[in-house]
C-alpha positions as CSV (number, residue, x, y, z in Angstrom):
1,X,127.4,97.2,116.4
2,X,124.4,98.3,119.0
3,X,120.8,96.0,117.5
4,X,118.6,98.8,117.7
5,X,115.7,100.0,115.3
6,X,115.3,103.2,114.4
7,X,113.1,105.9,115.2
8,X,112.7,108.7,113.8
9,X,112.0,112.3,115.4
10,X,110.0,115.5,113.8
11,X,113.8,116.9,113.3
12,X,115.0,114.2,111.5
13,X,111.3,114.2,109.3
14,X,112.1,117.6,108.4
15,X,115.5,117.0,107.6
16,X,114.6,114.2,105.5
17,X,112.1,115.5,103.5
18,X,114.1,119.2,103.1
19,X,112.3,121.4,105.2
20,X,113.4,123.9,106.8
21,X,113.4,122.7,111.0
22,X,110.6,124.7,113.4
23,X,112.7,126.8,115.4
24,X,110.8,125.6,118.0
25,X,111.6,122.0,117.4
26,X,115.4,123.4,117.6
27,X,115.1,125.1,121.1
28,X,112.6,122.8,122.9
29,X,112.3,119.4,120.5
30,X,110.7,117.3,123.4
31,X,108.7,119.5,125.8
32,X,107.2,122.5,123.2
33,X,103.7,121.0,121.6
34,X,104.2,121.2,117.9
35,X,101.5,120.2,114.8
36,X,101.9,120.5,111.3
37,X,99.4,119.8,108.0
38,X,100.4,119.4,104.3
39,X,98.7,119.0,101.0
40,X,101.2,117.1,98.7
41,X,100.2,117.2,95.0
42,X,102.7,115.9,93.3
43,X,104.8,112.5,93.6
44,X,105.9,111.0,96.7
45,X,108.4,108.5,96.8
46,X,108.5,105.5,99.0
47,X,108.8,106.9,102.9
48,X,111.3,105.0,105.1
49,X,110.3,101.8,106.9
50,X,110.6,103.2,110.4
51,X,108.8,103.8,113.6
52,X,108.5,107.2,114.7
53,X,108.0,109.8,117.9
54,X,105.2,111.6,116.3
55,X,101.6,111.0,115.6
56,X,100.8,111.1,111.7
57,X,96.9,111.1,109.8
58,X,96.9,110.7,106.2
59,X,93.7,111.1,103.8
60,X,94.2,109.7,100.3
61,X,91.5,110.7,98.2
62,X,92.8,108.5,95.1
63,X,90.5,105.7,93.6
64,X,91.2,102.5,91.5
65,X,93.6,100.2,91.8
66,X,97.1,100.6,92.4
67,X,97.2,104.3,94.2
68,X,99.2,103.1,96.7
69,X,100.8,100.5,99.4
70,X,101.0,100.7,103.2
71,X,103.3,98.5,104.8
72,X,102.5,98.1,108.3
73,X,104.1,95.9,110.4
74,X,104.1,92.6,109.0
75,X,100.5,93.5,106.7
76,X,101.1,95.2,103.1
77,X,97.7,97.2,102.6
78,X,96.3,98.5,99.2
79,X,94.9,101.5,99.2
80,X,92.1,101.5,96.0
81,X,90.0,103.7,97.1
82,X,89.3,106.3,99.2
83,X,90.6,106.5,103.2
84,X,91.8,107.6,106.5
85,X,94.9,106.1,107.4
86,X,96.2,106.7,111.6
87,X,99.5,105.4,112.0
88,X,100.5,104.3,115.2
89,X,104.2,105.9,116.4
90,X,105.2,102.4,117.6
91,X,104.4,100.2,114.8
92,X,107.3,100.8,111.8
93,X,105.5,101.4,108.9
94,X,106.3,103.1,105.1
95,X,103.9,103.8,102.3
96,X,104.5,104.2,98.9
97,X,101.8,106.0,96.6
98,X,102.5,106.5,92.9
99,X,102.7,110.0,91.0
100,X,99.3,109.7,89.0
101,X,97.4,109.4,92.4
102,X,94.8,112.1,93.6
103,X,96.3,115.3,96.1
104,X,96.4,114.0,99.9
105,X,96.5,115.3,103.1
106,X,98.7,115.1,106.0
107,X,99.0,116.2,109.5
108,X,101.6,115.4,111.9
109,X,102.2,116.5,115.8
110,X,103.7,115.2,118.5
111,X,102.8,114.1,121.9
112,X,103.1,117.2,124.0
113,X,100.7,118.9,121.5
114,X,97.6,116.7,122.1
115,X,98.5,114.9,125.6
116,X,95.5,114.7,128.5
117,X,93.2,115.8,125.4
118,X,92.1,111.9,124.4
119,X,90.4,109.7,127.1
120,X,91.9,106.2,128.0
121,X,89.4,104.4,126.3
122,X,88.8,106.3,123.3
123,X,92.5,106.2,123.4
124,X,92.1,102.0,122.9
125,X,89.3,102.7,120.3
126,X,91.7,104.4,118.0
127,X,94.3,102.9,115.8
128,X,96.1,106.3,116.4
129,X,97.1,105.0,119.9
130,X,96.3,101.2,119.6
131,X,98.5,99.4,117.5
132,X,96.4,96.5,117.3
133,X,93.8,98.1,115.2
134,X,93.4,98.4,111.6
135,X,94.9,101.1,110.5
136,X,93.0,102.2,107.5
137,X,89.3,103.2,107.0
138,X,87.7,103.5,104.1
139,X,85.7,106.4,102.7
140,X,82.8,107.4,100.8
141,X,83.1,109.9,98.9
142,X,80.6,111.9,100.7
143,X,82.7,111.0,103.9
144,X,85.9,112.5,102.0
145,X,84.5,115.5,101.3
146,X,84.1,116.1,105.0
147,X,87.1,115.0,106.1
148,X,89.1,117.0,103.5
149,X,87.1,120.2,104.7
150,X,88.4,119.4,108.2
151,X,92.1,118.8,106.9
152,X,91.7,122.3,104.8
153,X,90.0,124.4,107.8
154,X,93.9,122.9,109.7
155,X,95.4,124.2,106.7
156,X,93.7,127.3,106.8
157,X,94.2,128.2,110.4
158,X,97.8,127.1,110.8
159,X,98.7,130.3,108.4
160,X,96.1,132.8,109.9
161,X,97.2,135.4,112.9
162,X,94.2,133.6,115.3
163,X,95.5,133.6,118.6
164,X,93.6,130.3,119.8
165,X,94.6,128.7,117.0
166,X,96.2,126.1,118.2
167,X,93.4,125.6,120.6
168,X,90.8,125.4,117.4
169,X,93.5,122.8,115.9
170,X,93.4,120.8,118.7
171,X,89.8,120.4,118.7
172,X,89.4,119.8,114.9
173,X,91.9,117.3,115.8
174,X,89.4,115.7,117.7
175,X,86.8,115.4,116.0
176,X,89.1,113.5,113.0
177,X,90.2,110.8,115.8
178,X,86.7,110.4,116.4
179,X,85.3,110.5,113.2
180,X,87.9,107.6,112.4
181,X,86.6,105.8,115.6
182,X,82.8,105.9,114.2
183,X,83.1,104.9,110.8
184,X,85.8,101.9,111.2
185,X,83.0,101.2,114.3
186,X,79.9,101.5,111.6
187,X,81.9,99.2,108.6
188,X,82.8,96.1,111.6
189,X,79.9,96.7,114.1
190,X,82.0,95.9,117.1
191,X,81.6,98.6,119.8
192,X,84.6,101.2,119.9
193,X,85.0,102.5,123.1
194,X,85.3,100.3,126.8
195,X,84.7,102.5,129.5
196,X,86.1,100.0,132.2
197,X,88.7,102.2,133.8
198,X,90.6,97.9,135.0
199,X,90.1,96.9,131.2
200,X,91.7,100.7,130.4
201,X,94.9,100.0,132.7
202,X,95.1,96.7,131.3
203,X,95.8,98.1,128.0
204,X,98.1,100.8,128.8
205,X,100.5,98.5,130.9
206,X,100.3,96.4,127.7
207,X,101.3,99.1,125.4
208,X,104.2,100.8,127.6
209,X,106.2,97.4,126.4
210,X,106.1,98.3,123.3
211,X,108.3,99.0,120.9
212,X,110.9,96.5,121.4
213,X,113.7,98.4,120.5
214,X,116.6,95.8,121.5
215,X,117.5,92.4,122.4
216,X,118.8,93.9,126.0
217,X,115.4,95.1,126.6
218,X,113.3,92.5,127.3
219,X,109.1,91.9,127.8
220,X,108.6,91.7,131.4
221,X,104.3,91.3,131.5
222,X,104.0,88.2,129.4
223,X,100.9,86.4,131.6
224,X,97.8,87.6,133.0
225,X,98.7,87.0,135.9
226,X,101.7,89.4,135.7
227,X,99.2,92.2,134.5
228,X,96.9,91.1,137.8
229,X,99.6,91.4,139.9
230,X,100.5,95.0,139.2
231,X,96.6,96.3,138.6
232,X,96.5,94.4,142.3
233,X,93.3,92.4,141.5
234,X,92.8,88.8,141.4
235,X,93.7,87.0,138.2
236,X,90.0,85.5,136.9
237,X,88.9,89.3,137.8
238,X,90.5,90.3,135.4
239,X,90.2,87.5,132.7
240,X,86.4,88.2,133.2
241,X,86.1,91.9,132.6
242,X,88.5,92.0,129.7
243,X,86.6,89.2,128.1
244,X,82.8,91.0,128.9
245,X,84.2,94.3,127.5
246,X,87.0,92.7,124.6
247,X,85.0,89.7,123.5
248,X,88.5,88.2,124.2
249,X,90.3,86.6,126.9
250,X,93.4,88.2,128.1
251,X,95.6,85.7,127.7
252,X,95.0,85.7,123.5
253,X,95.3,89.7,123.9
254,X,98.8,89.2,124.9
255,X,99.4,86.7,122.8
256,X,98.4,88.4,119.7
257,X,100.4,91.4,120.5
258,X,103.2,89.4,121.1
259,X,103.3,87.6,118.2
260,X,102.8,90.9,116.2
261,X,105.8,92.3,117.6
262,X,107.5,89.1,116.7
263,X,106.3,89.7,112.8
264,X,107.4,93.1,113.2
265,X,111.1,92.5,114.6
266,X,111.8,89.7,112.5
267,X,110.7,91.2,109.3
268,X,112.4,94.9,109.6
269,X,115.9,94.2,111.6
270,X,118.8,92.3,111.7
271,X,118.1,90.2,114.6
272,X,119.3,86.6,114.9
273,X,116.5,84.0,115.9
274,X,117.7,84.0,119.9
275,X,117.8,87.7,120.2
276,X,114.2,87.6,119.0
277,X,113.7,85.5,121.1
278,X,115.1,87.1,124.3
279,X,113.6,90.8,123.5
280,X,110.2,89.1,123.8
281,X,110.9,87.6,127.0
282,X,111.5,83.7,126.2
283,X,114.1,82.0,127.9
284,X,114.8,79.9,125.7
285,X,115.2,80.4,121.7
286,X,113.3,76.7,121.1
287,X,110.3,78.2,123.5
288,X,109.8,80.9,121.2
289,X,110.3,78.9,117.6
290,X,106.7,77.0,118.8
291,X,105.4,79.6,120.3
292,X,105.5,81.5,117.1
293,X,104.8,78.5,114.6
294,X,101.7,77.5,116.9
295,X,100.1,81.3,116.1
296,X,101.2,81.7,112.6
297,X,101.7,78.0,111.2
298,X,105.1,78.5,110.5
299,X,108.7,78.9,112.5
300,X,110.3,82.0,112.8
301,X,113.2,81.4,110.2
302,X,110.3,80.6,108.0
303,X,108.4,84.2,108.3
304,X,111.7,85.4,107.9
305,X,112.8,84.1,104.5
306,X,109.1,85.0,103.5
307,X,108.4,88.3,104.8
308,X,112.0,89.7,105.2
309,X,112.4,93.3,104.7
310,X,116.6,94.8,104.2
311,X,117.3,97.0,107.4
312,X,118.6,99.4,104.9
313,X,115.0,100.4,104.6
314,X,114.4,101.0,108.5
């Protein structure tokens, strides 16, 4: 049986959760720009632990404890209060949110419909298209008020006959990516955006690896001097500007995202040990055992029998 993990498309979303398919999903599903928003007042049940091929922005506007869970890669978040939640397409994530919590919001499109609109660094500013971010920011209420106008004002133009539309979408789409960039900015105080276009390339030749999506396909850019060769500039160039514009060095950048991909794939498939191993580029399976222990203080079997989450919930 082919060790892949599932992804799931806009099609199968719609299918899932009985709605009738966009017809132009059915003609054109991967080159036609497609967006949709939804206010869900009643129960949800737990979503599927998958990753997915569409962008998705959620605004729970429940308060107190126990309104809900987000599972995100390896993390299990709370949601008590108030927040924006950006989920990134390659990180396989499910959240579960019980039947006495507040209405909610949703939007979801896909690539083609936003694509050349967001910059390259406020692109790495945004847990919407950085996986290494937080994905949740929390909200005053004075801050969900405004964001639930912006979800409505989606709402209302998605069923109006405006011809630019999609165009006013788009734009409203905009300022919620932003508006999530700000405030997680304001509640950390690191700066959000880097406008280095080498530190910008860095990162997206770092995010093409991933998802992982089977032991046949292995990481290829696992040093920084990989990265340096194909952004042709010296090695220690590099190291210097991502660490002035990162605060970190680039080596622990790839390490941390390795080693979340490593939560990720043992937690949610069926993997043995070695083909962890070999999807994330080691050559040998005992390379990779203290590898992983020396980032997490454990071994990899050990996450596993932890963390372990049954594929049948991929």
């Amino acid at each position: 049986m082919e060790k892949t993990i599932p992804t799931e498309s806009l099609i199968q979303y719609y299918q899932r959760t009985g709605q009738e398919v966009p017809a132009d999903l059915l003609h054109h599903p991967a080159g036609t720009g497609h967006f949709n928003v939804r206010l869900a007042v009643t129960a949800t049940r737990k979503t599927p632990f998958n990753r997915r091929d569409y962008f998705k922005i959620c605004l729970s506007s429940g308060t107190g404890k126990n309104k809900g869970t987000l599972v995100y890669h390896d993390k299990e978040i709370q949601l008590q209060q108030p927040c924006i939640i950006f989920t990134h397409p390659s990180v396989p994530a499910s959240i579960e949110i019980p039947c006495h919590s507040a209405s909610r919001y949703s939007v979801f499109f896909n690539k083609p419909f936003i694509e050349g609109l967001v910059p390259p660094d406020v692109q790495y500013a945004s847990p919407l298209f950085n996986a290494a971010l937080h994905p949740v920011v929390a909200l005053t209420e004075e801050e969900k008020s405004r964001l639930t106008m912006y979800f409505a004002e989606m709402q209302s133009l998605q069923e109006s006959a405006y011809p630019f539309k999609r165009e006013m979408i788009r734009n409203i789409l905009q300022l919620l990516i932003h508006e999530g960039i700000r405030l997680q900015q304001k509640q950390t105080g690191q700066p959000a955006v880097i406008r280095d276009r080498l530190v910008n390339d860095f990162f997206a030749l770092l995010n093409l690896q991933f998802p992982v999506d089977s032991p046949d396909s292995s990481l290829k850019l696992l040093t920084p001097a990989h990265f340096a060769d194909l952004l042709h500039v010296h090695v220690n160039h590099l190291n210097s500007v991502v660490k002035k514009h990162s605060g970190k060095t680039t080596r622990t950048i790839i390490h941390e995202r390795v080693v979340a991909e490593a939560r990720a794939l043992l937690r949610n498939t069926n993997w043995n040990i070695a083909e962890v191993a070999y999807a994330l580029g080691f050559e040998y399976p005992s390379h990779f055992n203290k590898y992983f222990k020396q980032f997490t203080g454990v071994s990899p079997q050990e996450f596993r029998q932890q963390k372990m989450t049954p594929a049948a919930h991929l």
